[in-house]
N, C-alpha and C positions, 0 to 999 in steps of 0.2 A: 346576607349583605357582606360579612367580612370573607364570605370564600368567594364571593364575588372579585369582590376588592383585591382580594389574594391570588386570584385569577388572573385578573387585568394585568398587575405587577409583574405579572410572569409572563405574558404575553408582549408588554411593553422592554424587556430586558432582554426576550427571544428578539423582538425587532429592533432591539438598539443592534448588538452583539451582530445579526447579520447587516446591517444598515454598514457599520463600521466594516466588516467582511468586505464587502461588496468593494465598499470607498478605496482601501487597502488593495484589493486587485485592481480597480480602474488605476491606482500609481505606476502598479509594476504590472502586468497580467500573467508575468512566466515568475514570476518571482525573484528574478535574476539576480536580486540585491540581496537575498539569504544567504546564501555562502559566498565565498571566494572561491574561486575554481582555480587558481595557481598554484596553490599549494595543501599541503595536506593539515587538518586541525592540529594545533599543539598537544603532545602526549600521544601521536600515531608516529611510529618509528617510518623512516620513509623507505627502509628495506623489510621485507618480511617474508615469508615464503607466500604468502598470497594478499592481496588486500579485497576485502569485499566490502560492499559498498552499499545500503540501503535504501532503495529508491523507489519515491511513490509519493502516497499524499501523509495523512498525520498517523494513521494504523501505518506507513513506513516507519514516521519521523517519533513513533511511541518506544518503537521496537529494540528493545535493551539487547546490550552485547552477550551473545554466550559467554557463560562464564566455564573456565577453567578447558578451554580449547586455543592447545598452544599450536605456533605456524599461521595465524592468521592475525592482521590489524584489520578493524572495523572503521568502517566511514560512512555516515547518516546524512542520505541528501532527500531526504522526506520533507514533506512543506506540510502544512494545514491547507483544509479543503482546495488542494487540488486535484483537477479533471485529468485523466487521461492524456487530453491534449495540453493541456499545461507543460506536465511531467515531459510527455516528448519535446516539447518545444524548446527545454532547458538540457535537454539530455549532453548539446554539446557543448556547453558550458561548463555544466554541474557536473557530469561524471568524466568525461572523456579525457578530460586534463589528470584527472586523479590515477587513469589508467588501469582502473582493475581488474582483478582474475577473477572476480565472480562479483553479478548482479544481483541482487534479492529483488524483484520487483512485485510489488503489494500496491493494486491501485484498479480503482474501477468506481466505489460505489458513491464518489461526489459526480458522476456519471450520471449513474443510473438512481440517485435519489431525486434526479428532476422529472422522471416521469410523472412522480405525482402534479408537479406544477404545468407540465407539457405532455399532458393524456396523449394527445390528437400525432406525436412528435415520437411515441415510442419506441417504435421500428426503428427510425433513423438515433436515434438517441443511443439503441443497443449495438446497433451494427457499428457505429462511429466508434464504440466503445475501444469490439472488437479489434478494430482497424487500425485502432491505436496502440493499442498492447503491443499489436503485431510488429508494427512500426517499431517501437519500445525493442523490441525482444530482437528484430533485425540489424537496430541498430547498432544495441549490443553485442551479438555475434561478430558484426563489421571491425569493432572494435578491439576486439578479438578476445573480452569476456566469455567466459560461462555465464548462464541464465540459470536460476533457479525463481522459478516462477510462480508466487502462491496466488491460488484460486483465492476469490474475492471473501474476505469474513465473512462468516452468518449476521446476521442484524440482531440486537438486543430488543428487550420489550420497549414499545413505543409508547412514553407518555401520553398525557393528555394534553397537552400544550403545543404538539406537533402533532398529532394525530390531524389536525385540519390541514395540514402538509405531509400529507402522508399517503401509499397505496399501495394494497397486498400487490401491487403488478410489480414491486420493488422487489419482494424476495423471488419473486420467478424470475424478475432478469437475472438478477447474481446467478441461479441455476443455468437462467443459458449462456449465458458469458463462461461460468465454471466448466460448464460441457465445452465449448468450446474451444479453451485454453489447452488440452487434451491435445488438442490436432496441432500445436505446438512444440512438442515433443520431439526432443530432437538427440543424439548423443550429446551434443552441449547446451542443451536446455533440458534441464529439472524440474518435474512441476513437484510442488510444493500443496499437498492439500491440506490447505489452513482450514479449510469450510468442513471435512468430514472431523478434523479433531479436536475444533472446537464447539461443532453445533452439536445439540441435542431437540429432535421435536423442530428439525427448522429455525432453532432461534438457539443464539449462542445459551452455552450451559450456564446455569445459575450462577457456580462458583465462578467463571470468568466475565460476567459483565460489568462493565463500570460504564456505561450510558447503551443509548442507543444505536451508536455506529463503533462504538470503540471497550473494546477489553483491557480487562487488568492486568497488572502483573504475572498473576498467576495463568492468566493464558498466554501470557508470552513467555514464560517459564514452560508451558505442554510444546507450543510452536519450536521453542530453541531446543528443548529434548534431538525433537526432530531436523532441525535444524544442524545439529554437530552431527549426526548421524551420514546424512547428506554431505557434509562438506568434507568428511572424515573418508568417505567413499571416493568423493572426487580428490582427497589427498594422496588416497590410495593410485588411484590411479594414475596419477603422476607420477609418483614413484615409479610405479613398473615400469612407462615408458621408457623413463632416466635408464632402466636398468636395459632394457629391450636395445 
């Protein structure tokens, strides 16, 4: 009876929490009222040798600045649960006014977690995914950004309390979406494999989960390793231009 009870609670908090979700995007649906797009956050110098800019859905908006990587100010235009097509829809608002030299773009799996609720919708659900990235990543190049572009997270263990919301068809899309993003690749786009250095077994490593869609600190301490690595590349490579 009381893990009954203990159940329901939990069910009934999962359904407040999206109820509230839901209500929240019927206001805004792109989110537009989260930042300001005129100017840059207080404590971002408004000259730097680069600004990069992190964009996506809440695995953007989680994603801590590298530390001790000088020639770069960071700016975080991540939202919670949004879709692919959200994130593009805001693109010219949110990022384009900030003007940056490099995109980090992280975003897919508020996507593709609705296969479980739209079995029958998959195909079109994956592909639209695709389409939007693409868009994302066109955009940005227009812009005249660098893209660095990480393959979608692995997914954490699934409780019990979504598992009724839930479908192994969710980690094979992430794989084909991740396949995908590959044919993306371009001299100013980076792809960024989040998925091979954080997964272990298909499912993010033990030491980096802190839920089901989202990692800890400590994987975003392995990601940012990665991260200055990449950007220390593309710093480099600006320089020699300078010098050429």
């Amino acid at each position: 009876m009381l893990v009954s009870l203990c159940l329901n609670a939990l069910l009934f908090h999962q359904a407040k929490r999206y109820y509230l979700q839901l209500n929240q995007t019927n206001l805004d649906p792109l989110g537009l009222s989260t930042y300001s797009a005129d100017s840059l956050p207080q404590g971002v110098p408004a000259t730097s040798t680069a600004t990069v800019v992190f964009l996506g859905d809440s695995r953007a908006e989680m994603w801590s600045t590298p530390a001790k990587l000088k020639g770069f100010s960071f700016v975080n235009r991540g939202i919670n649960t949004q879709t692919s097509a959200q994130v593009l829809g805001r693109f010219d608002k949110h990022v384009v006014p900030l003007r940056p030299n490099i995109i980090v773009v992280q975003v897919g799996i508020n996507d593709l977690k609705t296969i479980a609720l739209f079995p029958e919708r998959k195909a079109a659900i994956i592909t639209n995914c695709k389409a939007n990235i693409q868009q994302i990543v066109e955009r940005s190049i227009n812009s005249g950004a660098t893209v660095i572009l990480t393959t979608i997270f692995p997914i954490g263990p699934v409780p019990l309390t979504r598992q009724p919301f839930w479908s192994a068809d969710i980690a094979q899309a992430v794989m084909e979406v991740n396949a995908y993003l590959y044919s993306l690749k371009a001299s100013n786009v980076f792809i960024l494999d989040a998925y091979s250095l954080l997964a272990q077994n298909g499912q993010v490593q033990s030491n980096y989960v802190r839920d089901t869609l989202h990692i800890n600190e400590k994987g975003y301490q392995a990601l940012n390793q990665e991260l200055t690595q990449v950007l220390s590349t593309w710093l480099t490579g600006k320089s020699l231009k300078k010098k050429s």
